[in-house]
C-alpha positions in Angstrom: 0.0 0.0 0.0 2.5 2.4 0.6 4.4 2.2 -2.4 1.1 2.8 -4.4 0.2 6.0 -2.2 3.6 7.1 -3.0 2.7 6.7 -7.0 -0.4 8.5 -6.4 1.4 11.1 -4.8 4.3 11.6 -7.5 1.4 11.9 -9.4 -0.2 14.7 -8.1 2.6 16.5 -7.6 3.6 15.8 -10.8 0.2 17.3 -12.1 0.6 20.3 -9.8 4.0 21.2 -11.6 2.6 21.0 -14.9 -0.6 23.3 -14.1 1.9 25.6 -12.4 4.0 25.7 -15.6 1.1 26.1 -17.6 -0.4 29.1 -15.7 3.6 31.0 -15.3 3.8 30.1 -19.1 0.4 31.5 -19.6 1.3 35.1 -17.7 4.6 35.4 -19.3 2.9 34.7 -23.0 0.1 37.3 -22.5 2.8 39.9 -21.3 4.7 39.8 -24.2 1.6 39.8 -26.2 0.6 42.8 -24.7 4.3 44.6 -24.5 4.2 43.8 -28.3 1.0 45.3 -29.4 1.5 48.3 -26.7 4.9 49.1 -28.6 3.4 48.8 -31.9 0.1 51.2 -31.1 2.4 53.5 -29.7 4.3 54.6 -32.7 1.5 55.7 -34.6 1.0 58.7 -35.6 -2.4 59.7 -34.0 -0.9 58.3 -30.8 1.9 62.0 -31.2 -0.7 63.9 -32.5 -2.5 64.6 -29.0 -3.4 67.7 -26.6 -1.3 66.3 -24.2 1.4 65.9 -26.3 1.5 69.7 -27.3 1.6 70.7 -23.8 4.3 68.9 -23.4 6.4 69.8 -26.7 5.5 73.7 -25.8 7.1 73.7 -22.5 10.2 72.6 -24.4 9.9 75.4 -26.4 9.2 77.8 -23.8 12.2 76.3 -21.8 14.7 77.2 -25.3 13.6 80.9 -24.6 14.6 81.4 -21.0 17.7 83.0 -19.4 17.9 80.2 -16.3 16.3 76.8 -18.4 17.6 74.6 -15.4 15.4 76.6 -12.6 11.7 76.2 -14.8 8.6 74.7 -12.9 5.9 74.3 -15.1 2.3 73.1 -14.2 0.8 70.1 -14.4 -1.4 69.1 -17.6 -4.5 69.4 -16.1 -3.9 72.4 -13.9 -6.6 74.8 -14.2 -4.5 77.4 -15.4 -3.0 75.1 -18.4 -5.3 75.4 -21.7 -4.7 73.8 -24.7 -7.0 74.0 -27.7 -7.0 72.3 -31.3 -7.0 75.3 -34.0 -10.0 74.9 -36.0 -9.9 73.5 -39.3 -7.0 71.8 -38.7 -6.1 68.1 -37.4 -2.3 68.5 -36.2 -1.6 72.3 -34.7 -2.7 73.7 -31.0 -2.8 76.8 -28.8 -1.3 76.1 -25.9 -1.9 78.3 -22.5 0.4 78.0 -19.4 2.6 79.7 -17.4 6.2 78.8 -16.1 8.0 79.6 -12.5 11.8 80.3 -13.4 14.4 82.7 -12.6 15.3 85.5 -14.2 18.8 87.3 -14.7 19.0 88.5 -10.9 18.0 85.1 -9.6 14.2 85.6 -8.4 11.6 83.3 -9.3 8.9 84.8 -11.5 5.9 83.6 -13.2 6.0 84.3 -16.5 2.4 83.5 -19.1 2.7 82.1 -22.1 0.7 81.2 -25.3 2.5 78.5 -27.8 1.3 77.8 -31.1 2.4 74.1 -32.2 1.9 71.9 -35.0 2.4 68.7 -35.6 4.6 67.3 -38.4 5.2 63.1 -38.5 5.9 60.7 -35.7 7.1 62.9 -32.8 8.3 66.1 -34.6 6.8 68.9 -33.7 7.0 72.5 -35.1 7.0 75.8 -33.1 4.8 78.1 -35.2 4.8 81.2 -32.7 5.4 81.7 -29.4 4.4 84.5 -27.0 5.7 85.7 -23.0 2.9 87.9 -21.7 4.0 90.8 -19.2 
């Protein structure tokens, strides 16, 4: 008897190894599945050509313009006080609202406004089309 109880037991543990194989092989298939399909929908062009996108590509070019680059603290995307709106009749350029905290040439932080007009070109090139600092 106890040499058939010890088949019986190989066998389940022997089951219980496969199922686990099965379910890690299982996780690790479906997250390369995923990483693959993620990396492809994310170079396509509608995926650059977004709101957020321009906010992000403005402050860049608002950063280019000041005298102490290193020191800027822009807001958050969705701070009330960021606006960024699609120019009509068109499917790839924005208006961009915001303001940046950065020094100026004597060293005090100042709040400067700004409105940034962007467009859009291929893949993740962007185009500054105008750019004003209100006083």
């Amino acid at each position: 008897m106890s040499k058939e109880n010890e088949q019986k037991k190989s066998k389940q543990v022997s089951g219980c190894t496969i199922l686990f194989f099965v379910i890690v092989g299982s996780i690790v298939l479906i997250a390369i599945l995923s990483t693959v399909i993620d990396s492809n929908d994310s170079n396509s062009p509608d995926n650059f050509n977004t709101p957020r996108n321009a906010f992000y590509i403005s402050k860049q070019f608002v950063e280019d313009k000041l005298k102490a680059p290193s020191t800027a603290e822009f807001p958050y995307y969705n701070d009330r006080n960021v606006s960024v709106i699609k120019v009509n009749g068109t499917t790839n350029q924005y208006i961009v609202k915001g303001y940046v905290d950065s020094q100026n040439s004597f060293g005090a932080m100042i709040r400067t406004r700004y409105i940034c007009t962007v467009r859009h070109k291929y893949d993740s090139t962007w185009e500054l089309v105008d750019l004003q600092f209100l006083e």
